[in-house]
N, C-alpha and C positions, 0 to 999 in steps of 0.2 A: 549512574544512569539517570538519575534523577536531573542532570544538570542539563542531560540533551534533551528531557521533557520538557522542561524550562524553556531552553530554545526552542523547538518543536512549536509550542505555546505562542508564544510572543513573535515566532517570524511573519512575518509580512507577507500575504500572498501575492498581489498585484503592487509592485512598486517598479513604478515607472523606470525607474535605475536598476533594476535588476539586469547585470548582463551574464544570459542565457550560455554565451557559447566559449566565454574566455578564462575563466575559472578551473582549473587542474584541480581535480578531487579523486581519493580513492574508494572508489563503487566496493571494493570487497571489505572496508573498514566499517562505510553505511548499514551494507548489508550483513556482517556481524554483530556490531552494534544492533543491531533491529530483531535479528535471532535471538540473541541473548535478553532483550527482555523480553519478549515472544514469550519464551522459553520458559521463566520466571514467571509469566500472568499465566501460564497451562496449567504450572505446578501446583502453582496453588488452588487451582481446580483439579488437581491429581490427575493431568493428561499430558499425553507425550508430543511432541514434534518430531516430524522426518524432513528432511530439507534432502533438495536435490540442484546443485548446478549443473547444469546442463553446457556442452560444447564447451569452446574455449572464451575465458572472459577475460576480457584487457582489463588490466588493473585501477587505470586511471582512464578519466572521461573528462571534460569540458563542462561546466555550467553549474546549476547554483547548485551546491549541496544541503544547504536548509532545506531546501523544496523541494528537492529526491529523497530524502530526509522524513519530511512529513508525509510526503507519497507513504513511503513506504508504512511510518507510525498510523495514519491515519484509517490506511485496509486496516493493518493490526487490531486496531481499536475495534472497529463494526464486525470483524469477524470474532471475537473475543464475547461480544454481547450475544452472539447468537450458537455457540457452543454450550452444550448441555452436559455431552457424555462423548465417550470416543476420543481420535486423534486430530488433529492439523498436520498438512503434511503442504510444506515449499517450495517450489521450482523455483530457481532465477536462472536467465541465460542471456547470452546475447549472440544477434543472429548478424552476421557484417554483412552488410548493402551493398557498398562499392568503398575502395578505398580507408579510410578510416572513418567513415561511418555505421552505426550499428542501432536495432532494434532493443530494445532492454522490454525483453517481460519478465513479470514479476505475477505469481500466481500464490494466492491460498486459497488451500481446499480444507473447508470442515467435514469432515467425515462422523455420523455419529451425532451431529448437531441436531435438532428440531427444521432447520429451513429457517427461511422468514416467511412470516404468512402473508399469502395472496393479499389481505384488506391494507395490508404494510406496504409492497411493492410500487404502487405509485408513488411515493413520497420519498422513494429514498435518493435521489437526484436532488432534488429542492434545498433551496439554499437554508431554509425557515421552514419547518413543520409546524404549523399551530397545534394540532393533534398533541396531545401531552394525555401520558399515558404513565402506571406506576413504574413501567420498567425502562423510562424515557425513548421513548420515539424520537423525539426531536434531536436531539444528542446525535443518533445514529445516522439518521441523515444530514446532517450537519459535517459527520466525516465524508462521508461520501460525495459532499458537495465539493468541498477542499480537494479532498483525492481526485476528481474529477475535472477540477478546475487544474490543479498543476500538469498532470497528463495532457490535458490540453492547450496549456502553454508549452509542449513540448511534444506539440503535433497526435498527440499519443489520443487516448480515451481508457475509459474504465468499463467494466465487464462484469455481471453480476449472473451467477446462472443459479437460480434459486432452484436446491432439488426436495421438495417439502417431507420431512420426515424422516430424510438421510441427509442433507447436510447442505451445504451451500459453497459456491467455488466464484473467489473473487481476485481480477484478472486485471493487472496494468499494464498498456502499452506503451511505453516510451520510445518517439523517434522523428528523426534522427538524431542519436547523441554521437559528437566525436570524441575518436580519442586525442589526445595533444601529439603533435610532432615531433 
């Protein structure tokens, strides 16, 4: 696991050569990949995960897999900093459009978490937090910027429902991805 942090790290967000739609990648390896250390950073807070796929999901998809990749590590991370006590629980599904194209959401829900506080909320889109605080601020918007920024490149956005004192539910749209012929 460590070697796809590595990657994760070091990929390139914006590069001009990135091409988005000709890449054959399997969406169910990512998203095991991404459970399993999920799963690993709960534990050793002594909390569980439930995952849920939803509908039917094509195996393989078209386009960059470092950056669905980070998508997906990158929620991970900010929901991870704001978990206290209780579960996380995972939807993935994909919804077909027309033809071989399809919606990819991606949800986690902390259950059981603190929230993120109201004075926090504006900041956590922005690319650069100056706000530096003991339990890093900036950090955590700094994922959400990246999360943000790939969704985006991929038609998509990001979704953040802060429920203060029970938990927080953070929501990736990707679309349209297709699948290969």
């Amino acid at each position: 696991m460590q070697i796809y942090m590595e990657k994760i790290k070091q990929a390139p967000l914006l590069d001009l050569e990135i091409d988005l739609d000709r890449h054959k990648f399997d969406i169910r390896i990512l998203f095991a990949e991404f459970c399993s250390w999920y799963t690993e950073m709960l534990a050793a807070k002594d909390l569980q995960l439930t995952t849920d796929i939803s509908g039917v999901m094509p195996r393989y998809f078209c386009g960059n897999q470092i950056l669905v990749r980070r998508l997906f590590f990158e929620i991970g991370k900010i929901s991870l900093l704001y978990i206290g006590r209780g579960s996380a629980f995972i939807t993935f599904r994909a919804e077909q459009l027309t033809g071989r194209r399809y919606t990819i959401v991606f949800t986690i829900t902390v259950i059981g978490g603190n929230g993120i506080p109201p004075s926090r909320e504006q900041g956590l889109f922005q690319p650069f937090n100056t706000r530096s605080d003991q339990d890093g601020f900036s950090l955590r918007s700094t994922n959400l910027y990246y999360a943000r920024m790939i969704a985006q490149i991929y038609g998509g956005d990001i979704q953040v429902e802060n429920m203060l004192e029970v938990g927080t539910k953070y929501q990736a749209i990707l679309h349209p991805l297709m699948i290969p012929d």
